[in-house]
C-alpha positions as CSV (number, residue, x, y, z in Angstrom):
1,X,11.5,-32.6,-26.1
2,X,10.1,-30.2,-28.4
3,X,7.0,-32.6,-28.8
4,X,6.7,-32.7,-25.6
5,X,6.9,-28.7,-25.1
6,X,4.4,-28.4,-27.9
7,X,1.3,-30.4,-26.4
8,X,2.4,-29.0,-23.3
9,X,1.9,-26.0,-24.4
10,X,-1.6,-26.9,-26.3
11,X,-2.3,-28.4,-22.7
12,X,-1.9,-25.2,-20.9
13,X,-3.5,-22.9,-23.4
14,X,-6.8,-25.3,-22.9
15,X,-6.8,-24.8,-19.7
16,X,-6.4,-21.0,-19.7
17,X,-9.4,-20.9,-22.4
18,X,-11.9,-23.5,-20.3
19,X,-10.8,-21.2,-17.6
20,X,-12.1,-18.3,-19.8
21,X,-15.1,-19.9,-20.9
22,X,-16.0,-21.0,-16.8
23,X,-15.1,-17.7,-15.8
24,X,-17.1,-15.5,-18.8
25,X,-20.0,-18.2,-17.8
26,X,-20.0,-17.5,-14.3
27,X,-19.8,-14.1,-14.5
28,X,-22.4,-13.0,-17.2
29,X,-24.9,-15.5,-16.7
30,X,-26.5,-17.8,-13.3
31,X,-24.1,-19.8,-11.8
32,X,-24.9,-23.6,-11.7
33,X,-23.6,-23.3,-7.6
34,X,-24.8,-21.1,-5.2
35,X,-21.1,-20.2,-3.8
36,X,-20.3,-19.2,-7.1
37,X,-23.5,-16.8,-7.2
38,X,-22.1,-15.5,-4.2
39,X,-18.9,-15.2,-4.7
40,X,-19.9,-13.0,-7.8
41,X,-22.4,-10.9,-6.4
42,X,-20.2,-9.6,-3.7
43,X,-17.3,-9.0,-6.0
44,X,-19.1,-7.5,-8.3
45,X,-20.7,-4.9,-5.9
46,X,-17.5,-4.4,-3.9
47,X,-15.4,-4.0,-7.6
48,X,-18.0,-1.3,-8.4
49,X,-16.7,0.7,-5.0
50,X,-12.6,1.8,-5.6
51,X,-13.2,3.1,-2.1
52,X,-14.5,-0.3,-0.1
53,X,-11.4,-2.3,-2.0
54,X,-9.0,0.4,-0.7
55,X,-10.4,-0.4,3.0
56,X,-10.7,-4.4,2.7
57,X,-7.3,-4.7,0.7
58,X,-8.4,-8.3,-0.6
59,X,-6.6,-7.2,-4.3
60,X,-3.4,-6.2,-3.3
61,X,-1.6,-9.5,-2.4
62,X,-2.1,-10.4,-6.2
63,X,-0.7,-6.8,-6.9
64,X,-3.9,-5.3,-8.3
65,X,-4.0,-1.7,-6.5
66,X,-5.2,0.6,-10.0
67,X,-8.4,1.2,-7.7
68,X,-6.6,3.1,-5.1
69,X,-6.0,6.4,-8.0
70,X,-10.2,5.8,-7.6
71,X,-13.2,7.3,-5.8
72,X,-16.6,5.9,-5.8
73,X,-19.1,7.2,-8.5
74,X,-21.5,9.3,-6.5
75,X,-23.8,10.0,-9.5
76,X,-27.5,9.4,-9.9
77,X,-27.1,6.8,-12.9
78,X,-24.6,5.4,-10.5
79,X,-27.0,4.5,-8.3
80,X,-30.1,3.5,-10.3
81,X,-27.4,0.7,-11.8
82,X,-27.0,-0.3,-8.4
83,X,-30.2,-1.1,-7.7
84,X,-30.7,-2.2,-11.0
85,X,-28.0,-5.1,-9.8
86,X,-29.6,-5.6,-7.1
87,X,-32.7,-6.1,-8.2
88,X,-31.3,-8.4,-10.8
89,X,-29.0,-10.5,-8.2
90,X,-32.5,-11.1,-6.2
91,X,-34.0,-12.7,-8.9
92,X,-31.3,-14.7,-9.4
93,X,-30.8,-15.9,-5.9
94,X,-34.8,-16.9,-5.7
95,X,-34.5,-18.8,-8.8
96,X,-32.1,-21.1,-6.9
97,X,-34.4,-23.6,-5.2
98,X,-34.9,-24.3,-1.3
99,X,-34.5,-28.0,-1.7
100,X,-31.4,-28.5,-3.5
101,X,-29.3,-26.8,-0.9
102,X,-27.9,-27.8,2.4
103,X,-28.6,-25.8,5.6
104,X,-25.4,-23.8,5.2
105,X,-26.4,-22.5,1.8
106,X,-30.1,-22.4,2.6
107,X,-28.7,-19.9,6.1
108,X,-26.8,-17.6,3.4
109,X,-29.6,-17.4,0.9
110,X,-31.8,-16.4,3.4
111,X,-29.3,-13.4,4.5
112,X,-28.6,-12.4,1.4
113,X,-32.8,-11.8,0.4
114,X,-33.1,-10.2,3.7
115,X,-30.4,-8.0,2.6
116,X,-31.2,-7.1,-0.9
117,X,-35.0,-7.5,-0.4
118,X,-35.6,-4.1,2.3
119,X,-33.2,-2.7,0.1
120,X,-35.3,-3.1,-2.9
121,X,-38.8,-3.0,-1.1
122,X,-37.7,0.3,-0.2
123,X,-36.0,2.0,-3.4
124,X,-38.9,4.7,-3.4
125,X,-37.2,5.9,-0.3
126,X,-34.1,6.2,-1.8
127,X,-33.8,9.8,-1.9
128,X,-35.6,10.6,1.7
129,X,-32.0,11.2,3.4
130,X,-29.0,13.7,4.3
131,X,-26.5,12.6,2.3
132,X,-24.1,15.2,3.6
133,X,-25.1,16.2,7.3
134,X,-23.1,16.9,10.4
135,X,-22.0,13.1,11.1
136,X,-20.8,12.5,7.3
137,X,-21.2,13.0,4.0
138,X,-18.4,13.6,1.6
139,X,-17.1,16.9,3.2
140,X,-15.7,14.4,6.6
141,X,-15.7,11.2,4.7
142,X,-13.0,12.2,2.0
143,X,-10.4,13.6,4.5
144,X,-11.3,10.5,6.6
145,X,-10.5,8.4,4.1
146,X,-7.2,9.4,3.2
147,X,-5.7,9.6,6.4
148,X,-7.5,6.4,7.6
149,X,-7.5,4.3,5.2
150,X,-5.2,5.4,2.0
151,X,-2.1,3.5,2.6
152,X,1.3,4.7,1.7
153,X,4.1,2.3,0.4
154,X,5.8,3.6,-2.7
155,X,5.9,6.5,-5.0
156,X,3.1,4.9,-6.7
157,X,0.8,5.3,-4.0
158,X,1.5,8.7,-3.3
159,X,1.2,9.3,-7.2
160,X,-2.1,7.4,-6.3
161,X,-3.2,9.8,-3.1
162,X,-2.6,12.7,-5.4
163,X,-4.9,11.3,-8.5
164,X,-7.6,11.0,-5.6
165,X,-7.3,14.2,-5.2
166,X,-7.4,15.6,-8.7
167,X,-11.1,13.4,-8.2
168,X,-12.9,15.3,-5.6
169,X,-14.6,18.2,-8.1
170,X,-16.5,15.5,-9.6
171,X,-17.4,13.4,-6.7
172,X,-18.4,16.3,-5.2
173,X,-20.4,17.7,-8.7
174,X,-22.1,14.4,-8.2
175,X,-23.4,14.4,-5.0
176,X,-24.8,18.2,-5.4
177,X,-26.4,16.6,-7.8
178,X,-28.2,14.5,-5.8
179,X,-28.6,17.7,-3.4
180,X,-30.7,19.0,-6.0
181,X,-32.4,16.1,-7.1
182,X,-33.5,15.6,-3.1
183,X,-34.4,19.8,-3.1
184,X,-37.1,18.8,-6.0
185,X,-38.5,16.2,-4.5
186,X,-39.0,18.2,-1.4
187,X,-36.4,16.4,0.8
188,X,-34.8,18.8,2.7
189,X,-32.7,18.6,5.8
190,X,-33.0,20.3,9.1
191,X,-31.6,23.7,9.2
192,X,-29.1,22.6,12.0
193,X,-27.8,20.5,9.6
194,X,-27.3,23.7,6.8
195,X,-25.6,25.2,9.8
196,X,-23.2,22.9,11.2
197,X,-21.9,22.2,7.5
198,X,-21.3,25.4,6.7
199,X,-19.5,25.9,9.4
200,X,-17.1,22.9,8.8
201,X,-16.8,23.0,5.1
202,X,-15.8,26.6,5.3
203,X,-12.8,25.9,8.5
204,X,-11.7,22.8,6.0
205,X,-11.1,25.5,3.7
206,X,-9.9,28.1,5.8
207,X,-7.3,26.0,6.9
208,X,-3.9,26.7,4.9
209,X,-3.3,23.8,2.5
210,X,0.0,22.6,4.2
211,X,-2.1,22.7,7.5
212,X,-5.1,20.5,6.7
213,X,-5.3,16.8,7.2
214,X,-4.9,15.9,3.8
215,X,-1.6,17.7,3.1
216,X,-0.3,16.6,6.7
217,X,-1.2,13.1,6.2
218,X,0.1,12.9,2.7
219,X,3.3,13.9,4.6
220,X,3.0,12.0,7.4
221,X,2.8,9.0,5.0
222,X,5.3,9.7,2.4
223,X,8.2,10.1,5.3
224,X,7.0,6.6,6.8
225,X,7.4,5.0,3.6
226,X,10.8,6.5,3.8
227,X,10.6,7.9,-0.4
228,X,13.1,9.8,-1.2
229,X,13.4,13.9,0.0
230,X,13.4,15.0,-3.6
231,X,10.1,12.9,-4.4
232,X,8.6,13.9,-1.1
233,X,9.1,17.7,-1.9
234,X,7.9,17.0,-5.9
235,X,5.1,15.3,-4.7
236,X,4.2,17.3,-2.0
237,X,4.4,20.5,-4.1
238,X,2.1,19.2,-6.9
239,X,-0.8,17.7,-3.9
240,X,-0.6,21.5,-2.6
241,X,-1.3,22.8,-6.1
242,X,-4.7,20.1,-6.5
243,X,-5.9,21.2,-3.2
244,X,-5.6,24.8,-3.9
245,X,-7.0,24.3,-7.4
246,X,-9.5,21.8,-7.2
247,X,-10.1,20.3,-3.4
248,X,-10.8,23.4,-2.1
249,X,-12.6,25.2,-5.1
250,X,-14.9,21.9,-4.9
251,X,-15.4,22.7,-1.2
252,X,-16.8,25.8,-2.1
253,X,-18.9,25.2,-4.4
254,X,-21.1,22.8,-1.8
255,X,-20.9,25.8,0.5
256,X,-22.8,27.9,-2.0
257,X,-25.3,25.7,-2.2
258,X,-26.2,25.1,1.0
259,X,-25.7,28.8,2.0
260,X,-28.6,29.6,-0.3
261,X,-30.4,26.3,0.9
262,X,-30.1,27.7,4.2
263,X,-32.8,30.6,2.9
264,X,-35.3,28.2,2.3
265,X,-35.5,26.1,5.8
266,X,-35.9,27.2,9.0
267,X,-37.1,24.5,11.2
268,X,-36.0,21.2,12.4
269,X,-38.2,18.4,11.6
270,X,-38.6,14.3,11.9
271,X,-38.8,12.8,8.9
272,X,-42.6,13.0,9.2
273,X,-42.5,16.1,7.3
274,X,-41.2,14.6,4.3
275,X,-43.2,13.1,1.4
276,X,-44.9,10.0,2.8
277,X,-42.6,10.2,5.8
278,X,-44.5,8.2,8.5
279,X,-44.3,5.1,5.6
280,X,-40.5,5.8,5.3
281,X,-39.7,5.8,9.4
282,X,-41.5,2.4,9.3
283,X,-39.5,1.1,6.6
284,X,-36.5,2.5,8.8
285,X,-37.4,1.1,11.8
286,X,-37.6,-2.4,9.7
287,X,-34.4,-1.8,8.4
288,X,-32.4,-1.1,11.5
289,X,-34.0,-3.5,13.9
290,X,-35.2,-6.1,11.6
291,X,-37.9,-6.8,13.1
292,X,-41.6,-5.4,12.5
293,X,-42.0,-3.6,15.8
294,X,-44.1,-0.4,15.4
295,X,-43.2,3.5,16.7
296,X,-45.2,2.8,19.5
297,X,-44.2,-0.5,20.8
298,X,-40.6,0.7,20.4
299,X,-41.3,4.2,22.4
300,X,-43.1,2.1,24.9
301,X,-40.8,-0.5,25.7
302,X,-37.9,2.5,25.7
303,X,-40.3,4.6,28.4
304,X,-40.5,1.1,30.9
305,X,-36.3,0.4,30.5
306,X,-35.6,4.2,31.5
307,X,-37.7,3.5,34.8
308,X,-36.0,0.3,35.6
309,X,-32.5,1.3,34.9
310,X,-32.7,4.4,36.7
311,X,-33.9,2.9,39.9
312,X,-31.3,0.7,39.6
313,X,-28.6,3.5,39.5
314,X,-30.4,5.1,42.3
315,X,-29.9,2.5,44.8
316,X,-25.9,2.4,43.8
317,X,-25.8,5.5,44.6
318,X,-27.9,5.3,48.1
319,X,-25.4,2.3,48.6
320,X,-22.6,4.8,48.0
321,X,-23.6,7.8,50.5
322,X,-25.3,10.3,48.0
323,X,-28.6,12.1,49.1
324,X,-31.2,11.1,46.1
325,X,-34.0,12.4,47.7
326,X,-34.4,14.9,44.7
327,X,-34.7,12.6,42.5
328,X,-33.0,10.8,39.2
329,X,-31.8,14.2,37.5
330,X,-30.5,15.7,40.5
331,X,-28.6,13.1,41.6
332,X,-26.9,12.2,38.4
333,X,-26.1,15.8,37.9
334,X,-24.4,16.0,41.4
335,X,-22.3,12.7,40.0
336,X,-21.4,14.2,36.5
337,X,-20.4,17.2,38.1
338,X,-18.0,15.9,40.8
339,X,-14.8,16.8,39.8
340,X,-13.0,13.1,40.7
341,X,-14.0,11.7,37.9
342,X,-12.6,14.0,35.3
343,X,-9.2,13.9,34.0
344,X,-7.2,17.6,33.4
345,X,-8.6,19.5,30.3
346,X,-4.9,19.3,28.8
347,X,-3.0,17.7,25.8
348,X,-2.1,15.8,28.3
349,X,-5.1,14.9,30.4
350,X,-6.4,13.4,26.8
351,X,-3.6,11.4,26.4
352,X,-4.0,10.0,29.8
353,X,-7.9,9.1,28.8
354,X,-6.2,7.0,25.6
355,X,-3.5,5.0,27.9
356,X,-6.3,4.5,29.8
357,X,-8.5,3.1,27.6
358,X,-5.2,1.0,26.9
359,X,-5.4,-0.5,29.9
360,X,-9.0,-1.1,30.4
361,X,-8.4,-3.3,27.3
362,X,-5.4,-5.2,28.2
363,X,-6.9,-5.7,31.8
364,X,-9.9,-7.7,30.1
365,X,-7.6,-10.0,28.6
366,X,-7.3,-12.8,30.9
367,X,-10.7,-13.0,31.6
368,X,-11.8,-13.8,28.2
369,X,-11.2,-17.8,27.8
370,X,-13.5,-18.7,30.3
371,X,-16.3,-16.9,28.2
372,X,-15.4,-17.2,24.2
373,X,-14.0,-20.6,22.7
374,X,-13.0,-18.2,19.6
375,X,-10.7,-14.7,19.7
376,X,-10.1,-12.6,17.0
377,X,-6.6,-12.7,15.3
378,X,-6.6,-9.0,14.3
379,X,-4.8,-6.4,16.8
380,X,-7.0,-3.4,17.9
381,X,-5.9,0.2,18.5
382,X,-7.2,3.2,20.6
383,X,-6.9,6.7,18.5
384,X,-8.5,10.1,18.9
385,X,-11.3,11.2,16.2
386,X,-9.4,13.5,14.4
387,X,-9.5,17.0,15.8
388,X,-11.0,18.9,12.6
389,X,-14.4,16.4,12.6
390,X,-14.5,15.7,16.7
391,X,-17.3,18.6,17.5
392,X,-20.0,17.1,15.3
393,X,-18.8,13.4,16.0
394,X,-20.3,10.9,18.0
395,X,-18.4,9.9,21.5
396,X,-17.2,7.3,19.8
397,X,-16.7,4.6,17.1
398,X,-14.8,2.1,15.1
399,X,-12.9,1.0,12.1
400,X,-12.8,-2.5,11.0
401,X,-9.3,-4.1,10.3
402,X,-7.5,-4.4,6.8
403,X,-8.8,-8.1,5.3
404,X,-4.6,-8.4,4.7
405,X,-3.6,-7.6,8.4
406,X,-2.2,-4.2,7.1
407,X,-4.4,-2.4,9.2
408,X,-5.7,-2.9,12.8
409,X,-9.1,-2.4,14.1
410,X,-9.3,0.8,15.4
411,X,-11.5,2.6,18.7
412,X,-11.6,6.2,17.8
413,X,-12.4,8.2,20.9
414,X,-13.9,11.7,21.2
415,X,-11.7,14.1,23.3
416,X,-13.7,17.1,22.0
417,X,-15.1,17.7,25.6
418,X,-13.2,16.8,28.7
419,X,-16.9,16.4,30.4
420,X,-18.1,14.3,28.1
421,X,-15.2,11.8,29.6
422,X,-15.8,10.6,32.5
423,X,-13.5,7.7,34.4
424,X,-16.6,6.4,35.5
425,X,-18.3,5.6,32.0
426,X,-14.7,4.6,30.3
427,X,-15.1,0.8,30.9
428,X,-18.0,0.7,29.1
429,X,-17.2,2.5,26.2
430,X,-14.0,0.4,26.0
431,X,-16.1,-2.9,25.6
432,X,-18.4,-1.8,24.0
433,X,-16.3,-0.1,21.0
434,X,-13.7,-2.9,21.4
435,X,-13.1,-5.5,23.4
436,X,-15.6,-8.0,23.4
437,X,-17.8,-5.5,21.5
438,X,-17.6,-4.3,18.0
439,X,-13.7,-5.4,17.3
440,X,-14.8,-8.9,18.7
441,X,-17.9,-9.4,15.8
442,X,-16.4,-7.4,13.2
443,X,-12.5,-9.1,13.3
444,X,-14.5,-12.4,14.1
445,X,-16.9,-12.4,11.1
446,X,-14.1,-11.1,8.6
447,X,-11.8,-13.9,9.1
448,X,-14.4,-16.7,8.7
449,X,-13.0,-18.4,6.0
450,X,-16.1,-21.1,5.9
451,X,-18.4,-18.3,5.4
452,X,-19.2,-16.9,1.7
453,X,-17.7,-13.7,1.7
454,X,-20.4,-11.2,1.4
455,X,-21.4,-12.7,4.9
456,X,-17.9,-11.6,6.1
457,X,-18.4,-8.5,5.4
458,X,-22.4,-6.9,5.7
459,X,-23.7,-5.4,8.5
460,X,-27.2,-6.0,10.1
461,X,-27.2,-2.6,12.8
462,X,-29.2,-4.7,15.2
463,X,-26.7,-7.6,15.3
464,X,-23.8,-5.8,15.4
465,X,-25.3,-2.8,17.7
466,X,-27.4,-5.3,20.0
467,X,-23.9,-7.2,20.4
468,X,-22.0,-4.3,21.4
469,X,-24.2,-3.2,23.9
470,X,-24.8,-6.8,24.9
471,X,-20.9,-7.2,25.7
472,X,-21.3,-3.8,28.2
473,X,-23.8,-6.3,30.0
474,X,-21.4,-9.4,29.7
475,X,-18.3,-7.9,30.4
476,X,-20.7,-6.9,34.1
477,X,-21.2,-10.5,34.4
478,X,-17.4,-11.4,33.9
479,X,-17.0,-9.6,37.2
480,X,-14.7,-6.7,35.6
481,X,-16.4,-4.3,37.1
482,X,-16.5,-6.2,40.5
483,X,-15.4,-3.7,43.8
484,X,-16.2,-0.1,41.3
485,X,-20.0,0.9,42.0
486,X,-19.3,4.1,39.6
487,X,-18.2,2.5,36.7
488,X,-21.3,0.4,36.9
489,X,-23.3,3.0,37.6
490,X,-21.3,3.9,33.9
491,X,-22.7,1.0,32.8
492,X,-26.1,1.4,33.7
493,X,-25.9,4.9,32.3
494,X,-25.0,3.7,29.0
495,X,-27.6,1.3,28.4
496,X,-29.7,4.2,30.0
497,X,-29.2,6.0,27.1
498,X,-29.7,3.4,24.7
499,X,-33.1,3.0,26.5
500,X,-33.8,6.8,26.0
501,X,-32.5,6.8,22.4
502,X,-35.9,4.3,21.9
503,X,-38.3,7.2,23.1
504,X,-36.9,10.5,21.3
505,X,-35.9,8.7,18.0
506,X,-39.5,7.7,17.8
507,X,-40.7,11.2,19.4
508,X,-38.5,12.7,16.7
509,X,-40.2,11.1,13.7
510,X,-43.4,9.5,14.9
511,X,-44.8,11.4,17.9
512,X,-43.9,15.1,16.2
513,X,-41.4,16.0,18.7
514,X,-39.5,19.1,18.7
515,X,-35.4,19.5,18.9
516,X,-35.6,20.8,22.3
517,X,-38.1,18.5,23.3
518,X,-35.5,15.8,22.9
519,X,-32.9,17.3,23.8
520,X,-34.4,18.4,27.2
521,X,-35.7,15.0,27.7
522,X,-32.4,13.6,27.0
523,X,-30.7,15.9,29.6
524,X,-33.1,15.1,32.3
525,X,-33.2,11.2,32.0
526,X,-29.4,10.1,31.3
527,X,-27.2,12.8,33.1
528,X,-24.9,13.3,30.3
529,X,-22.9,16.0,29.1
530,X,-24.6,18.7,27.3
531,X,-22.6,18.9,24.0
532,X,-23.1,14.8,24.0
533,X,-27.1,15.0,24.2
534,X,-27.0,17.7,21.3
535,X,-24.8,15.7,18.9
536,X,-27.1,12.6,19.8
537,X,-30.5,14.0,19.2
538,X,-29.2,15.4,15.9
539,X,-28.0,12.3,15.0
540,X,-31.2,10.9,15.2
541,X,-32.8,13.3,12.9
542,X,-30.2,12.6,10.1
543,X,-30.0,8.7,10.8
544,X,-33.6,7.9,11.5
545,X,-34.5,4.4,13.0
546,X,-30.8,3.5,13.7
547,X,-30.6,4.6,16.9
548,X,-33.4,1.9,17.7
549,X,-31.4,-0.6,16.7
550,X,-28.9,-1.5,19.8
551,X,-31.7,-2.0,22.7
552,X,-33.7,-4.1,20.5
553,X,-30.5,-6.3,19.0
554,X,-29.8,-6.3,22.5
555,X,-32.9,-7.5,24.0
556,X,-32.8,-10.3,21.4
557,X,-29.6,-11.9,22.4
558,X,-30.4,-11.9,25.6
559,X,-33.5,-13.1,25.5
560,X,-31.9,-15.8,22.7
561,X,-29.7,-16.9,25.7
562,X,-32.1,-16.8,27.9
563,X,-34.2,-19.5,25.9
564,X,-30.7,-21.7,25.4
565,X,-30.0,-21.8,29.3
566,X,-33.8,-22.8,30.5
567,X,-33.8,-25.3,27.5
568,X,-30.1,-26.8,28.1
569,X,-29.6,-26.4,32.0
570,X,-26.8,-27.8,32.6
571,X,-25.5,-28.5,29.1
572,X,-25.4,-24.9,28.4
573,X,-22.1,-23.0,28.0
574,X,-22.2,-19.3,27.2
575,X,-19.0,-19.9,25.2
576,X,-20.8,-22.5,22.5
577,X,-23.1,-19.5,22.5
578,X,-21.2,-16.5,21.9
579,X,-19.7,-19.0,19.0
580,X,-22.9,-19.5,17.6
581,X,-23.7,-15.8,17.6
582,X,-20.4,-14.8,16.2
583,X,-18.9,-16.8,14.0
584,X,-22.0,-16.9,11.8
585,X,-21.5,-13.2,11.0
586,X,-24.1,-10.7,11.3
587,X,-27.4,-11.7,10.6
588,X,-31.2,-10.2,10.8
589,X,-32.5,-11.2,14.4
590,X,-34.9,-13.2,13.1
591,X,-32.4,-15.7,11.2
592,X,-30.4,-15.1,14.6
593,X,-33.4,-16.7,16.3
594,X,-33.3,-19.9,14.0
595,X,-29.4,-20.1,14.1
596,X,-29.8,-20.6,18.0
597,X,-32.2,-22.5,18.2
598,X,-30.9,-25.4,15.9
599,X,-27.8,-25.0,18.1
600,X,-30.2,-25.9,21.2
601,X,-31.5,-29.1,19.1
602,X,-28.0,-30.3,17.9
603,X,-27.5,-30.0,21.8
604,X,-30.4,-31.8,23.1
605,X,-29.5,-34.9,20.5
């Protein structure tokens, strides 16, 4: 027995070291497979990010959580070594030969170069950004991220909560850093944008410690996880004393800065007024849409979808009794500011707008067999934004689910407003932020287990926007909004705006356009609520080109299942579509294109 113990033993150890040796191979020089190159490449870019591996939670099952005491590295040489890797994981994915790989490699190799080749075509435009602006930055992202995404289960991660904590001076020292680098180089934001910081920044540290979302959530967490009174009180003590000390201080030292910044801008300007800006909204435009459309075509196409779509909103409400003799901005005005469609401006009206959106939801249930073959198995919640970040935040968004099924997808609405709510444009919003929107795509592509995982996880804007608004259009032809004339008219509305966002994004930074240009012209073509139109337009002078993105992604799937149902007839079936489209993951629109239409040959053989 002991001889047998003893080669036993050799036996193993071999093992473990030819494990070694594969793994040491594989990781520090090229793979001999493809899947292994891939494999690699997205750990090693998602290892570099302590934050991403807190959200995806694919290291916890096998008990490795040391990245949750983490925050990312926010430094300058921090990101020349990521596009360092990047550059050096292209070559390495070219060097892997067309022929020698089947179609399912060849798709993914030809996602992953679009991916990390407009990346690296466009490192010279690196810098020509916001990095903290009224939508995000580290001053909303940080709190965000701890009481979205930090989880709470032990003592150690409450210890871990607290080390994340003690980390915000340098994560912060880093990006002022790159604050300054951007101020040399001549990159310097709008001077709404110095405003609307300031402003935040200094009520996040107004607010008394044991008030603010990070001590409340700490809380919140620590008495979930049932620890024990004496460790909540230790711990809680000691996070106080970090924020006061460090958090805070840290806080303030970003307001300095751009309180002094704020001397040295006074306008608000498309990125047309940066170094080589027209080159860099190009590049944007590429980036988000994926396609090479120019400022012009864009603005164009967006000026011809505003006249159809309102004319089509116009006869609803003809249909419906109201006078619209005065014209598109009248008579969505006299709609927005009907007081039937607007729930009390209450703790409780808002909590009726999130049952609501509930039930919108669970009433779309039933109807969804008959149009996908595959669902998502990850649950979906509706949550308000949180109240301290709601006033600069868009309407709405969402969070994708935990990769472990710790965390649901979640539909953050915007209650900021009352106005900016109404019943009539709440269906919408519903699919379009959840159900079969975003939670369908995202929940969908993460839990393709077939797929290499960096496809599981990227996003393309025009896919996964152009989807979204695309299920606002579906979910109208699944008869859900069958018998309600306003909540189509909602419908309309929102793909309205879409089809404005195409001329004053491209007005902004191609065509010169002012602010209040935009926002005026905003105003008078969608009927929306004021604060909305504000927050939109200057959204679209921080995030340049990505407002583009959903009409055109949009425009492209239609137009994708257009070509499938003239070339199929009667052998067409919108749910071996929506499969095709979704459980492929996102994708540029142009590898979209060839995805569908090899599905219309396999069908045709």
């Amino acid at each position: 027995m002991k001889r047998v113990a003893k080669y036993f033993g050799i036996f193993l150890l071999t093992l473990l070291l030819l494990a070694g040796l594969f793994f040491i191979h594989v990781w520090y020089f090229k793979p001999y497979n493809i899947n292994l190159f891939f494999g690699k490449t997205a750990l090693k870019f998602v290892l570099e990010s302590p934050e991403t591996l807190s959200s995806l939670r694919i290291l916890e099952p096998f008990g490795i959580d040391g990245h949750n005491a983490k925050l990312d590295d926010a430094s300058i040489e921090a990101g020349d070594q990521m596009m360092a890797d990047m550059q050096e994981a292209y070559d390495t994915l070219m060097s892997y030969e067309d022929e020698d790989l089947d179609p399912a490699d060849k798709m993914s190799k030809d996602v992953l170069a679009s991916l990390l080749g407009v990346v690296i075509e466009n490192q010279r435009f690196r810098f020509h950004n916001y990095p903290v602006n009224q939508l995000f930055g580290v001053q909303s992202n940080f709190p965000s991220f701890m009481e979205s995404t930090h989880q709470i289960e032990d003592k150690g991660d409450a210890e871990d909560y607290i080390s994340r904590l003690k980390a915000v001076d340098l994560k912060f020292s880093q990006v002022l850093e790159g604050l300054k680098h951007r101020e040399q180089l001549g990159i310097l934001p709008p001077q709404f944008v110095i405003t609307k910081v300031v402003e935040e920044m200094q009520n996040f540290v107004n607010t008394p410690p044991e008030d603010g979302i990070l001590m409340v959530s700490l809380l919140d967490k620590m008495e979930q996880a049932k620890l024990d009174e004496s460790v909540q009180q230790e711990l809680a003590q000691e996070a106080k004393q970090v924020i006061e000390t460090s958090v805070y201080p840290a806080y303030q030292t970003l307001i300095d800065y751009f309180v002094q910044l704020d001397k040295k801008v006074d306008k608000n300007l498309g990125v047309w007024n940066l170094p080589d800006g027209d080159d860099y909204y190009q590049s944007a435009l590429k980036l988000f849409t994926t396609t090479n459309a120019t400022p012009d075509e864009i603005h164009q196409y967006g000026l011809a979808e505003v006249d159809r779509i309102q004319a089509e909103i116009l006869d609803i409400l003809e249909q419906e009794g109201w006078d619209t003799s005065q014209g598109f901005s009248a008579s969505i005005d006299n709609l927005a500011n009907s007081e039937q469609f607007y729930y009390s401006d209450s703790k409780e009206g808002r909590m009726q707008i999130l049952a609501d959106y509930e039930t919108i939801l669970d009433d779309i249930q039933p109807e969804l067999p008959a149009f996908f073959h595959d669902l998502p198995d990850a649950d979906m919640e509706v949550q308000r934004i949180p109240e301290f970040k709601e006033k600069t935040s868009p309407g709405a968004y969402y969070q994708r689910p935990a990769f472990d099924g710790s965390r649901p997808g979640v539909f953050y609405a915007n209650l900021y407003d009352i106005k900016a709510t109404p019943r009539y444009g709440m269906m919408t919003l519903a699919y379009h932020e959840g159900i079969p929107g975003h939670h369908f795509q995202i929940a969908i592509q993460q839990e393709q287990d077939d797929l290499p995982f960096f496809r599981r996880l990227i996003p393309f804007t025009a896919f996964s926007e152009g989807w979204a608004l695309y299920a606002e259009r579906l979910a109208y032809e699944m008869g859900l909004y069958e018998g309600k004339p306003y909540s189509n008219i909602g419908r309309l509305q929102a793909e309205l705006f879409r089809a404005v966002r195409l001329v004053v994004d491209t007005g902004i930074h191609a065509k010169r356009w002012s602010r209040e240009r935009a926002i005026n012209y905003m105003l008078k073509n969608t009927g929306m609520a004021e604060s909305d139109v504000i927050a939109e337009i200057e959204r679209y002078f921080v995030m340049p080109g990505q407002a583009t993105a959903y009409k055109m992604g949009m425009r492209h799937i239609l137009m994708l299942r257009d070509r499938a149902q003239q070339e199929l007839g009667d052998d067409f079936d919108i749910r071996d579509f929506h499969r095709v489209i979704l459980t492929n993951g996102a994708v540029p629109l142009t590898i979209m294109e060839q995805l569908v239409d090899a599905y219309i040959a396999e069908k045709k053989a």
